[in-house]
Residue frames relative to the residue before (quaternion, step in Angstrom):
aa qw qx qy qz dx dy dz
X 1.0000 0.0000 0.0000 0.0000 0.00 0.00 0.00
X 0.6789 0.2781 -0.4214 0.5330 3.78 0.77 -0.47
X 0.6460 -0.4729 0.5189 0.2997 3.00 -2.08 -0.28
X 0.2917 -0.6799 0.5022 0.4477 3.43 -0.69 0.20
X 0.6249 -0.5969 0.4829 0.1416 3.16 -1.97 0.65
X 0.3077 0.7638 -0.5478 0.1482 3.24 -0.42 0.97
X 0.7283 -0.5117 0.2998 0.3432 3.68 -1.11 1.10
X 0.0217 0.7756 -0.5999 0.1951 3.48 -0.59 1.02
X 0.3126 -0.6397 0.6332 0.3036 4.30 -0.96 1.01
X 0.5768 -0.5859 0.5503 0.1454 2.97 -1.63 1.54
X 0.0393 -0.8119 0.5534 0.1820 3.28 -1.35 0.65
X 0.7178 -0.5755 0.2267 0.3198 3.24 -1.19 0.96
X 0.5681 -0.6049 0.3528 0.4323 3.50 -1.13 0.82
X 0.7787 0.3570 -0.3240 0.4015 3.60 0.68 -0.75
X 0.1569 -0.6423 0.7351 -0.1499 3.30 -0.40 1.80
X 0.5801 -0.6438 0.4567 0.2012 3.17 -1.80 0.74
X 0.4382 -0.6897 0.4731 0.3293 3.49 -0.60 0.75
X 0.7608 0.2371 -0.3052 0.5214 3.54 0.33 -0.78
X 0.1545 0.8119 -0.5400 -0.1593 3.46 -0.72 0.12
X 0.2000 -0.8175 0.5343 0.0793 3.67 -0.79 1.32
X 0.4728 -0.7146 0.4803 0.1874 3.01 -0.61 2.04
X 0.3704 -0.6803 0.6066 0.1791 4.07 -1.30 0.31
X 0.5522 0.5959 -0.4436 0.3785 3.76 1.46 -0.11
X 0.7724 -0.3183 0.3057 0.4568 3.45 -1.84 0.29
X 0.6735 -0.4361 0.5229 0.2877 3.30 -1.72 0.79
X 0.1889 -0.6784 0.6634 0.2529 3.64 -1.70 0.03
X 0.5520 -0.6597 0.4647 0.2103 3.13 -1.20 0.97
X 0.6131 -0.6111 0.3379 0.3694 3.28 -0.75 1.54
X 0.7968 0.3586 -0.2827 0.3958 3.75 -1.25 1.08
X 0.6133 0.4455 -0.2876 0.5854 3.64 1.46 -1.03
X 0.6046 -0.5408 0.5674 0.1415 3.15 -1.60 1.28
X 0.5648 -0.5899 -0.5601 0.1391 1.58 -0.68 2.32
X 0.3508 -0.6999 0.6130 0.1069 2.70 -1.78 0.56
X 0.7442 -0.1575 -0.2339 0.6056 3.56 1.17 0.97
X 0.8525 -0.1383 -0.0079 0.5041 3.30 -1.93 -0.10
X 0.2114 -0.5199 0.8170 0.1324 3.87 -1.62 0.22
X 0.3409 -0.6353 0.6923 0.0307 3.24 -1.73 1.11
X 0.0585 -0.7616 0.6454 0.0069 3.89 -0.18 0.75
X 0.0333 -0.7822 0.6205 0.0447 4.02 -0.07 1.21
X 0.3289 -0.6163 0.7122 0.0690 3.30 -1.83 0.84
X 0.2443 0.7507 -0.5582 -0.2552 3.04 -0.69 0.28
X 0.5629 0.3056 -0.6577 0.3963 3.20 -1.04 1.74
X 0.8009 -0.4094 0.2867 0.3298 3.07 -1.93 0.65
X 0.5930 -0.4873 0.4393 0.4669 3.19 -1.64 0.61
X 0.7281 0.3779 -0.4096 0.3991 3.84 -1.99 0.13
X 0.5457 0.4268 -0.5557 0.4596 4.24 0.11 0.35
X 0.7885 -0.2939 0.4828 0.2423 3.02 -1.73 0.17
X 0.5859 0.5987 -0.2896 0.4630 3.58 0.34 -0.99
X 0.7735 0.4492 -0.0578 0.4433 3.01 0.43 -2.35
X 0.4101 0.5675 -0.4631 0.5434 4.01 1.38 -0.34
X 0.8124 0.3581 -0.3327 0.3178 3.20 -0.47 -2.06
X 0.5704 0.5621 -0.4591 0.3846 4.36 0.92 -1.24
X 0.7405 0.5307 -0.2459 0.3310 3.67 0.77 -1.59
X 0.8157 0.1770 -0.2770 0.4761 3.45 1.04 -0.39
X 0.3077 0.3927 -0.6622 0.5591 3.75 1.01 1.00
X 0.7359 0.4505 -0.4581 0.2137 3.30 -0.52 -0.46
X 0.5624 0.6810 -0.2639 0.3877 2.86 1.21 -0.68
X 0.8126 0.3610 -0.0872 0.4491 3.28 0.92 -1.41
X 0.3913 0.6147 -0.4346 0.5294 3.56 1.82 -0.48
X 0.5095 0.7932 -0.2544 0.2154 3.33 0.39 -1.38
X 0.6742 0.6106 0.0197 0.4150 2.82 0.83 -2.59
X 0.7256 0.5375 -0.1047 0.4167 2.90 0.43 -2.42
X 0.7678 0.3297 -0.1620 0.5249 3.93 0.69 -1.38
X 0.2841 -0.7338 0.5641 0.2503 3.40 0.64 -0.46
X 0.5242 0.4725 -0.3006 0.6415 3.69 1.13 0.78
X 0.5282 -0.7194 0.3523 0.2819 3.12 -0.59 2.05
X 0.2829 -0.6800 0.6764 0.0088 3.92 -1.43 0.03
X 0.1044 -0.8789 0.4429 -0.1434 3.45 0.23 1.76
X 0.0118 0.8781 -0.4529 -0.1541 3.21 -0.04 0.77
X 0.1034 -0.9097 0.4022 -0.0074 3.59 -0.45 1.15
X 0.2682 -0.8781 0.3706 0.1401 3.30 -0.51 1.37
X 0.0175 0.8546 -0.5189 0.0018 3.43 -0.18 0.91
X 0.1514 -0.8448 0.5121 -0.0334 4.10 0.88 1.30
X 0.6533 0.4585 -0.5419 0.2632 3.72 -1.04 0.53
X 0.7451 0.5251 -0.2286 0.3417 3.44 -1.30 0.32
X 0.6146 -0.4628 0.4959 0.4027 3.10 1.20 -0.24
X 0.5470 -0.4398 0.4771 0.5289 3.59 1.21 -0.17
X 0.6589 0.4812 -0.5461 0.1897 3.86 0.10 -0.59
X 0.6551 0.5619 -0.4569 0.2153 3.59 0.98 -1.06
X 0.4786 0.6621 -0.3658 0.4458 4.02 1.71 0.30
X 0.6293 0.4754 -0.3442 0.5094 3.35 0.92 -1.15
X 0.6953 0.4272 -0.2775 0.5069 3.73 0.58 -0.82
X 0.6601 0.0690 -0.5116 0.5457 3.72 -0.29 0.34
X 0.5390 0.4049 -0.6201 0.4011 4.14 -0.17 0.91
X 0.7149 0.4874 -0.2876 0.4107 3.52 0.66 -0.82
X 0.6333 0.3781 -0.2216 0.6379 3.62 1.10 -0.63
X 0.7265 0.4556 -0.4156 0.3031 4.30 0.35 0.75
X 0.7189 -0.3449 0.2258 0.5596 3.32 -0.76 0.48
X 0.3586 -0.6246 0.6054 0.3388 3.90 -0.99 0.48
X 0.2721 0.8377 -0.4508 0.1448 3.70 0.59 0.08
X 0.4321 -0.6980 0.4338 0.3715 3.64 1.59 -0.77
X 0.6241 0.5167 -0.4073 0.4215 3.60 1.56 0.04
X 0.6256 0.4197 -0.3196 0.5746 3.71 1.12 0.01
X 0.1948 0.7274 -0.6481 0.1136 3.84 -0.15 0.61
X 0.4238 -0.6506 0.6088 0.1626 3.36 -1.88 0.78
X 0.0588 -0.7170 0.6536 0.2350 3.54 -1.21 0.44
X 0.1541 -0.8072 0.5698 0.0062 3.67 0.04 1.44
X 0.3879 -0.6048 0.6776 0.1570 3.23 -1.93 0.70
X 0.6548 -0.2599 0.4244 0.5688 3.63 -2.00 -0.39
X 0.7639 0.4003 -0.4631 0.2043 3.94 -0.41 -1.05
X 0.7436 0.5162 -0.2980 0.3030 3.73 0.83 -1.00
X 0.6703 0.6425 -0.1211 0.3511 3.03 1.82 -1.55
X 0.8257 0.2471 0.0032 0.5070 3.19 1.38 -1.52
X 0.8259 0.4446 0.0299 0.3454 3.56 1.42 -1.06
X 0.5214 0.5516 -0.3939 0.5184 3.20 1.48 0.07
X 0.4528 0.7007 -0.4546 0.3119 3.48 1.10 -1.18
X 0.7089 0.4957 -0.1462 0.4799 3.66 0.95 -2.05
X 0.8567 0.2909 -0.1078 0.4120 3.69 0.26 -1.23
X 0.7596 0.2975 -0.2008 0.5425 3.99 0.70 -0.32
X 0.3828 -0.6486 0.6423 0.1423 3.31 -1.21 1.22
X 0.9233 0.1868 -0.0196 0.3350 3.30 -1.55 0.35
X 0.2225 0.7652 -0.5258 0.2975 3.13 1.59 1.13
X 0.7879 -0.4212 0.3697 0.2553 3.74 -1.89 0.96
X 0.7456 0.0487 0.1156 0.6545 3.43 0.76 -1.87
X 0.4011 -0.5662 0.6939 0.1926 2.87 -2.03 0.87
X 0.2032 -0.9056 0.3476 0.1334 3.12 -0.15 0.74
X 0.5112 0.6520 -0.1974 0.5240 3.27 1.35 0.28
X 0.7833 0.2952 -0.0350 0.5460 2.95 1.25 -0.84
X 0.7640 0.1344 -0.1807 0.6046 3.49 1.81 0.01
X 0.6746 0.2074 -0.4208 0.5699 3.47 0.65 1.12
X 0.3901 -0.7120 0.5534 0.1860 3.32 -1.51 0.63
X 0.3841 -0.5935 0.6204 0.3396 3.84 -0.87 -0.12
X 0.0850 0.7513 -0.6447 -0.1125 3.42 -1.03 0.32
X 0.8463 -0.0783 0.0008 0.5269 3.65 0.88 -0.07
X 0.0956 -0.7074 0.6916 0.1103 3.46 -0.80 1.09
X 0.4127 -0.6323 0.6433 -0.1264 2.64 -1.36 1.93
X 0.9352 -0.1912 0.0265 0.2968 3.90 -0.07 -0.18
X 0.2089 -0.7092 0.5997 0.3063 3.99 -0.33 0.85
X 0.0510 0.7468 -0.6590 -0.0734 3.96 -1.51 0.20
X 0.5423 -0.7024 0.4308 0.1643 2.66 -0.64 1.87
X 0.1912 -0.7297 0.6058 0.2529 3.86 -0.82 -0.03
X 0.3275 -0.6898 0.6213 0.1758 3.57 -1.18 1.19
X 0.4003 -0.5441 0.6352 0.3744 4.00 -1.17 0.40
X 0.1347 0.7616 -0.6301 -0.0693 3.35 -0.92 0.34
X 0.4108 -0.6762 0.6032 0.1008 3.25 -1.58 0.84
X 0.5545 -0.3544 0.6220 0.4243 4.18 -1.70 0.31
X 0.5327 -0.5084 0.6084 0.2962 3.23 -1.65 0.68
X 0.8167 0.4686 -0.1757 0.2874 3.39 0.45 -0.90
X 0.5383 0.6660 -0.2903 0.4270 2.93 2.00 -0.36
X 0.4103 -0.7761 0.4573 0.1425 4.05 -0.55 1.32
X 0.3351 0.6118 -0.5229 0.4899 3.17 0.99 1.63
X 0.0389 -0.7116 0.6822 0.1637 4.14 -0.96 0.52
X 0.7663 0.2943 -0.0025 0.5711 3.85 0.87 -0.58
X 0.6691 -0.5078 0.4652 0.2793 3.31 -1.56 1.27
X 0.7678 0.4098 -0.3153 0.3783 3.48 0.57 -0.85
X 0.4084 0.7201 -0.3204 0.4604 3.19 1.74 -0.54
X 0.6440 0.5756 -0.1959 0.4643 3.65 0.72 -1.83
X 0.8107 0.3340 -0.1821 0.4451 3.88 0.93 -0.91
X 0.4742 0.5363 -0.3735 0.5899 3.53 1.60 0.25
X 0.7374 0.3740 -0.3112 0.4685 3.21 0.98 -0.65
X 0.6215 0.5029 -0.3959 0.4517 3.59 0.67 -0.40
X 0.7840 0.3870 -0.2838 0.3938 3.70 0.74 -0.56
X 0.6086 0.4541 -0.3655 0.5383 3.17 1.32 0.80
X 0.6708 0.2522 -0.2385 0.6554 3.44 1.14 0.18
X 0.0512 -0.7195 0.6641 0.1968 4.03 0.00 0.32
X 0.8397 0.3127 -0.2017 0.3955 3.15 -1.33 0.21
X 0.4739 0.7596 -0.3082 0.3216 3.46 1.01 -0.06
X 0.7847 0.1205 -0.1088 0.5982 3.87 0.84 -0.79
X 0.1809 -0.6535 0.7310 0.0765 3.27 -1.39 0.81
X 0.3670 -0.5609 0.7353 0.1000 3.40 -1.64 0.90
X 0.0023 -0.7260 0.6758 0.1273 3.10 -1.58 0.74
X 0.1415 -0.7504 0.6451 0.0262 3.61 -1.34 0.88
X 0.7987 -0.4552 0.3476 0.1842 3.23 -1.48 0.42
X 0.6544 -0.4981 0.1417 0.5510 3.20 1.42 0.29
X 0.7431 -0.4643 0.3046 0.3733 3.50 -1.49 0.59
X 0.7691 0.1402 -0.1760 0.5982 3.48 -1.28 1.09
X 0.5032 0.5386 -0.6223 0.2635 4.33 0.51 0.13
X 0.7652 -0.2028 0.3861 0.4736 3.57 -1.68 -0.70
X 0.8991 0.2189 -0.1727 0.3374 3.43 0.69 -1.19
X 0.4374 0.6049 -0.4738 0.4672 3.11 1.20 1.41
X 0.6144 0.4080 -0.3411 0.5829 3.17 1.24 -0.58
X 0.6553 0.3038 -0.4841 0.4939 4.08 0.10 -0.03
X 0.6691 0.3439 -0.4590 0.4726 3.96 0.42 0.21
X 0.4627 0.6387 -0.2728 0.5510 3.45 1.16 0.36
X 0.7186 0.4981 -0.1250 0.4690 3.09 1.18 -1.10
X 0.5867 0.6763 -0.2278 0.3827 3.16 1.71 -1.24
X 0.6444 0.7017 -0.0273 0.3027 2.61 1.18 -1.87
X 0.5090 0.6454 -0.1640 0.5454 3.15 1.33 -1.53
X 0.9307 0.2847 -0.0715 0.2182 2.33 -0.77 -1.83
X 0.7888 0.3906 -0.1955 0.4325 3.24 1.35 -0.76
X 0.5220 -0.7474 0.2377 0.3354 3.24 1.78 -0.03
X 0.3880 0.7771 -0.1483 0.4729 3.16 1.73 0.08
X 0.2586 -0.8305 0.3979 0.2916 3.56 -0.69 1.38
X 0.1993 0.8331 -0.5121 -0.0628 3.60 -1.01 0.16
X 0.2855 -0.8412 0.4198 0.1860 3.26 -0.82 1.11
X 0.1379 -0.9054 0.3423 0.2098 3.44 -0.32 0.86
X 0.3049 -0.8095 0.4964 0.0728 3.69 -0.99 0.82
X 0.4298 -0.7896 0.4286 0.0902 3.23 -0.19 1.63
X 0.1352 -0.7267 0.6695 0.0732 3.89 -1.09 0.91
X 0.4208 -0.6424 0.5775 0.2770 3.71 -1.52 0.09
X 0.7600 -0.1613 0.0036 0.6296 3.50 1.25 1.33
X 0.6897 -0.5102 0.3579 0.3687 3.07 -1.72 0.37
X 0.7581 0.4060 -0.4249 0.2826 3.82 -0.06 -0.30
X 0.6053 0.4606 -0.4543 0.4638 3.70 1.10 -0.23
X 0.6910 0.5069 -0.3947 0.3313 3.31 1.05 -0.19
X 0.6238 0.5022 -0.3659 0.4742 3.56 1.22 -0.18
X 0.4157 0.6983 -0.4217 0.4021 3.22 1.26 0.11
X 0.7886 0.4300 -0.0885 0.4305 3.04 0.79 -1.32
X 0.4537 0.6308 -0.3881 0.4956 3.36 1.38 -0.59
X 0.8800 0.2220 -0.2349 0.3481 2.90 -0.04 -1.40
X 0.5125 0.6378 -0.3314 0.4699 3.42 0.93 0.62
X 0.3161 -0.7884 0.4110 0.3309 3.26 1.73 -0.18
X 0.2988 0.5644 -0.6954 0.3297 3.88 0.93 0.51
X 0.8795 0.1118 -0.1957 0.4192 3.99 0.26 -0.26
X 0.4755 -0.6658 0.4435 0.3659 3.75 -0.24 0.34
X 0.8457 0.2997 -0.0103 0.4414 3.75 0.53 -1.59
X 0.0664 -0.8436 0.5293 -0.0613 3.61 -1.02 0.29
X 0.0371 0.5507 -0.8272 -0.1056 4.14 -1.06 -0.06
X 0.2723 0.6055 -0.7459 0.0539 2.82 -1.46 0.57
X 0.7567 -0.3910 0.4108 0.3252 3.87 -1.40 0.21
X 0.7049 -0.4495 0.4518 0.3113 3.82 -1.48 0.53
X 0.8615 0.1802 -0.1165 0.4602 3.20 0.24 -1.57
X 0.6465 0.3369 -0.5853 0.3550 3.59 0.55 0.79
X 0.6791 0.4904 -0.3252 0.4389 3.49 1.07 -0.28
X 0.5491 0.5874 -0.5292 0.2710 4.10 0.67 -0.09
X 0.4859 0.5787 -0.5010 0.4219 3.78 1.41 -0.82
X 0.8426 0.3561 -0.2241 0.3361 3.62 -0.22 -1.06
X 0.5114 0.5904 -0.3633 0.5079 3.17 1.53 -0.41
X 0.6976 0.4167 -0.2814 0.5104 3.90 0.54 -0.96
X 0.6174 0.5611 -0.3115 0.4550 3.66 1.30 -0.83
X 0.2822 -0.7396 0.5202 0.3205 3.47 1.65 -0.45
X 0.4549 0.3973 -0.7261 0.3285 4.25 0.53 1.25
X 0.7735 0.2220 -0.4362 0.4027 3.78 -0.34 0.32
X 0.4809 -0.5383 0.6411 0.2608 2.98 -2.11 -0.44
X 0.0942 -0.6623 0.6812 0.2974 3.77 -0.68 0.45
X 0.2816 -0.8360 0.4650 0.0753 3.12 -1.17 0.33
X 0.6903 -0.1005 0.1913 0.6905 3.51 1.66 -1.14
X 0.1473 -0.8204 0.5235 0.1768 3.50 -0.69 0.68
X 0.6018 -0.6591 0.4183 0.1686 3.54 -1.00 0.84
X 0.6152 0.6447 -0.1524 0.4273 3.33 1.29 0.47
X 0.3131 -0.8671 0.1043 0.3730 3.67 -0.17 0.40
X 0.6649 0.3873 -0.2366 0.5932 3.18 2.17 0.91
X 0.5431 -0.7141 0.2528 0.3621 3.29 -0.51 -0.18
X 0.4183 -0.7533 0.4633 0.2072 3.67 -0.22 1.01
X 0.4111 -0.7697 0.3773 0.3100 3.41 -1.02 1.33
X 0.3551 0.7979 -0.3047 0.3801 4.00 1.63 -0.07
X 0.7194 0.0304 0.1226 0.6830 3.15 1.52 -1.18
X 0.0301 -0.8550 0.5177 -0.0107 3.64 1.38 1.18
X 0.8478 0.3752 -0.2359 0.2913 4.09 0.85 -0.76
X 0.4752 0.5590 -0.4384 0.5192 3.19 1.83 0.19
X 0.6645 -0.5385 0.4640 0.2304 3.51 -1.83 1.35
X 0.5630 -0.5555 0.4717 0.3898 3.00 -1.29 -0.41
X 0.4369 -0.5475 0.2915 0.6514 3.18 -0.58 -1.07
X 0.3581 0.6770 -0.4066 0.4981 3.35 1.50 -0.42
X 0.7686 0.2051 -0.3384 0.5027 3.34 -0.78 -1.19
X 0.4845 0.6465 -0.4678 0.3585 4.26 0.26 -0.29
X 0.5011 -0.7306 0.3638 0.2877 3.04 1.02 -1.29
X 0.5768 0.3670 -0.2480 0.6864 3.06 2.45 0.02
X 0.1840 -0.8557 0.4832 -0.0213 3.15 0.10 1.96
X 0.4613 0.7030 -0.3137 0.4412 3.58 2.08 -0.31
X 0.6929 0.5123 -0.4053 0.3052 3.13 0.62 -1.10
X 0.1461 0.6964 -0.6845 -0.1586 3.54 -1.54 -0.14
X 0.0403 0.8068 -0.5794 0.1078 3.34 -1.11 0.49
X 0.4138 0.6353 -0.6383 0.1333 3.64 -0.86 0.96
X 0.3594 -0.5503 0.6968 0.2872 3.41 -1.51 -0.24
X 0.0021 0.8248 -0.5647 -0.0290 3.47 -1.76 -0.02
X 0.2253 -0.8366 0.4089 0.2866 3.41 -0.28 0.28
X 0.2287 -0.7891 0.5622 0.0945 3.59 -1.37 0.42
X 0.2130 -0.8387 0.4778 0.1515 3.41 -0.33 0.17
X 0.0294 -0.9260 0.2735 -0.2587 3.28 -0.05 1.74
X 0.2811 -0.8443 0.4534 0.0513 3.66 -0.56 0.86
X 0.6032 -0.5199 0.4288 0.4266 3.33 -1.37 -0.13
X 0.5990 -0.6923 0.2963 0.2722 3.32 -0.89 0.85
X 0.4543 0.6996 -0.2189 0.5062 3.63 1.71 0.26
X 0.5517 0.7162 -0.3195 0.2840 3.23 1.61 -1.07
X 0.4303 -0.7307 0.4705 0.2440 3.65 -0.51 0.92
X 0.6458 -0.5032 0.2613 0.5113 3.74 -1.07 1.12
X 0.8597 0.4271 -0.2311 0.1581 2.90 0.22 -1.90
X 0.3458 0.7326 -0.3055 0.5004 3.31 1.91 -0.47
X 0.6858 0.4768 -0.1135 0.5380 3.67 0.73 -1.58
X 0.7875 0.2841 -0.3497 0.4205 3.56 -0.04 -1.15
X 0.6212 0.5972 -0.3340 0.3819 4.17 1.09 -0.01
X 0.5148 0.4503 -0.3424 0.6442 3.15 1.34 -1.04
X 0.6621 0.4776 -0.4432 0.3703 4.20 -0.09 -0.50
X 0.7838 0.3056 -0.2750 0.4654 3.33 0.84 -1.17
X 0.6422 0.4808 -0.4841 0.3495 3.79 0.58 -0.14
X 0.5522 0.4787 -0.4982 0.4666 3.78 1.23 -0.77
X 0.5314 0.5619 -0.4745 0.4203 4.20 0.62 -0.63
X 0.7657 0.3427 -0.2924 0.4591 3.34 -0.15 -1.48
X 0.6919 0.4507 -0.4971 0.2666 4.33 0.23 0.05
X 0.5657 0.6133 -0.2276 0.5021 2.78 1.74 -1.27
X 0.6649 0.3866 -0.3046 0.5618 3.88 0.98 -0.12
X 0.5649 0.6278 -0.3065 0.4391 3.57 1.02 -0.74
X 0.6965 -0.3164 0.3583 0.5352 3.71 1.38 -0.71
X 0.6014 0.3950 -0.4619 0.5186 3.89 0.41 -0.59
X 0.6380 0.3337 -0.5368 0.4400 4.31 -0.57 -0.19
X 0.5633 0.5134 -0.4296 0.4843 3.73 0.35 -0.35
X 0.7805 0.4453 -0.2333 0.3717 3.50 0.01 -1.19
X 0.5133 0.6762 -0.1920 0.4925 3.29 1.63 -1.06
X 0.7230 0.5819 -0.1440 0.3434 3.02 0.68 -1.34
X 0.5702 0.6188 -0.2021 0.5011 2.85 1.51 -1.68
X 0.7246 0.5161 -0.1805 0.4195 3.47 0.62 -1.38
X 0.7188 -0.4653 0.2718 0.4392 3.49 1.14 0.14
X 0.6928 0.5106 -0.2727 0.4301 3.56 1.21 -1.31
X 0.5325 -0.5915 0.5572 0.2369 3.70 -1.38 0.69
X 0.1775 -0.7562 0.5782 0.2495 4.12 -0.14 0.69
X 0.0251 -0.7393 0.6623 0.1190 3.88 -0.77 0.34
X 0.1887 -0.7552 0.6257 0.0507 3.95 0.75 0.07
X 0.2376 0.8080 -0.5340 0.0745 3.89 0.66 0.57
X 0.6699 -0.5695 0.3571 0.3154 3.20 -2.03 0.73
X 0.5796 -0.6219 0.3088 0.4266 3.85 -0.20 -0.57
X 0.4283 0.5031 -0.4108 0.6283 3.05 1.82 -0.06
X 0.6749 0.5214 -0.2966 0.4298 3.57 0.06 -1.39
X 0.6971 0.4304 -0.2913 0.4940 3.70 0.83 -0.74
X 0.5966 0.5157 -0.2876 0.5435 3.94 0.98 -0.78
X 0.5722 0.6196 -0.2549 0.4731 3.49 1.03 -0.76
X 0.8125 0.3365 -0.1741 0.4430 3.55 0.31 -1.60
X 0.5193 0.6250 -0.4158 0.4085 3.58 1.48 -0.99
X 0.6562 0.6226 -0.1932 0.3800 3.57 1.01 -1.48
X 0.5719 0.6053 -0.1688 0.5273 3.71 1.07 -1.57
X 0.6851 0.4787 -0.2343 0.4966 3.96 0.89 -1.66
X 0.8009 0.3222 -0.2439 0.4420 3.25 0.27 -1.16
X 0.5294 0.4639 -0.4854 0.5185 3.69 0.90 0.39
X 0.6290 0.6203 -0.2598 0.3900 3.68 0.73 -0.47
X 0.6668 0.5695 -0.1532 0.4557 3.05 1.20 -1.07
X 0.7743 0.4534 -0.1113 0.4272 2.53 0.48 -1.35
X 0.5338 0.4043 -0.4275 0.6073 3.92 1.31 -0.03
X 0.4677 0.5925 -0.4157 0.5073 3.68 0.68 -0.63
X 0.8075 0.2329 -0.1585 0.5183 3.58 -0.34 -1.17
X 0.5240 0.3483 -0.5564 0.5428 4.53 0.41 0.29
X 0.7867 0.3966 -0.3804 0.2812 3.24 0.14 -0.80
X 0.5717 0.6047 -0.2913 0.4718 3.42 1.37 -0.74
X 0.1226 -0.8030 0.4779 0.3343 3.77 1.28 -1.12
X 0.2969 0.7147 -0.5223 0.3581 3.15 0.85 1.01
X 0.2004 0.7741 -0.5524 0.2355 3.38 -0.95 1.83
X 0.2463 -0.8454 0.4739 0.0016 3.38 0.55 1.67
X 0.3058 -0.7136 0.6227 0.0972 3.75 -0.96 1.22
């Protein structure tokens, strides 16, 4: 199911949103037959918003029929999943969803827009991303264990920031907390790039966040990695620990993207969009992906209905046990 891994020049986060493909027209009626909207929901510069910008890029190519990516950020990601779930099933509005909209609100946020289960479909999970612990440059911490000596001498002292209430990276700073006994107060963002703003500004001390939004600042030396969220070490960030070898074998923590529709979408509509996101991601984009930090998984559609199913059972013990329940 994955791709193999092979060395590949990064491209840059700012890919074009619109991108207008230069291949042959489609004949009126064949899928598609103009532009496709790829929504995000969260701001441009996260992970997520990478993996949408360079499928799009290559869907694009493949269909000769532009490939818009469109960022629509609140909610936790949900206020995206809803305008996909509420458009024509037609295959021209599609969602690149993460863990928080797809699997985790369902568990942690009352009175959410879309049921997601019941009104979008998976059609291909496209990538696991590990999450790195990260720390303020400025903060006097080299090690996770470091971070909990320091918190129990100063209560109240570090806040963690995540991607918004009830996401993935509230529940692994949740997790921290727990597990390590340790106060922290946590301070919700509308995605991953206002929050690294702020990180590295030291408005928050702590973070999880993904490879490819954190290696720039990491190589720039404004953060600290501290522990990766994974169960080996990744060659992107070959000298940071696990969380195991750290010593917080509890933690777990990633995000991931899927690539997803309204729950109406018609097979054949579905079983193309599955095989064309396969054949780029084999064509070269899992490689490149890879490169960038992200894990390619190029999954079947069963395999992808499967894991969506597996996540949101996870979570959702994660988040009773955490008592995390966002109004």
């Amino acid at each position: 199911m994955r791709i193999a891994r092979r060395a590949l020049a990064a491209l840059a986060l700012a890919a074009p949103a619109s991108l207008i493909a230069r291949g042959p027209a489609r004949a009126q009626g064949e899928y598609p037959n103009r532009s496709v909207r790829l929504v995000v929901g969260y701001p441009p510069g996260g992970s997520t918003d990478l993996v949408a910008r360079l499928l799009a890029e290559r869907l694009a190519k493949r269909w000769g029929q532009p490939v818009v990516v469109e960022n629509r950020a609140g909610a936790s990601g949900a206020l995206g999943a809803d305008q996909v779930a509420k458009a024509a099933p037609d295959g021209h509005t599609l969602l690149l969803g993460a863990s928080a909209e797809m699997a985790i609100l369902q568990a942690t946020m009352r009175n959410l827009p879309v049921d997601v289960a019941k009104e979008l479909t998976g059609i291909t999970w496209l990538t696991l991303q590990p999450f790195l612990v990260l720390a303020h440059a400025g903060l006097p911490v080299e090690s996770l264990a470091d971070v909990v000596a320091y918190a129990r001498t100063r209560p109240g002292a570090l806040n963690y920031g995540s991607f918004g209430n009830g996401t993935s990276t509230h529940l692994v700073g949740e997790m921290l907390r727990l597990g390590a006994g340790i106060d922290l107060t946590h301070v919700p963002y509308r995605g991953s790039g206002p929050l690294m703003v702020d990180l590295i500004a030291g408005q928050v001390q702590l973070s999880f966040d993904t490879i490819p939004s954190s290696l720039p600042h990491l190589r720039e030396k404004r953060l600290k990695a501290l522990a990766l969220c994974h169960d080996q070490r990744l060659p992107s960030v070959a000298g940071v620990p696990t969380v195991a070898e750290a010593g917080f074998p509890y933690l777990t923590g990633a995000t991931w993207a899927v690539l997803a529709g309204p729950a109406r979408l018609p097979e054949p509509i579905q079983a193309k969009l599955a095989a064309d996101a396969r054949a780029v991601m084999a064509e070269g984009l899992g490689t490149l992906l890879h490169d960038r930090g992200l894990e390619p998984m190029a999954a079947s559609r069963e395999d992808t209905t499967a894991f969506l199913a597996a996540e949101r059972q996870k979570w959702a013990a994660i988040a009773a046990r955490a008592e995390v329940r966002i109004e």
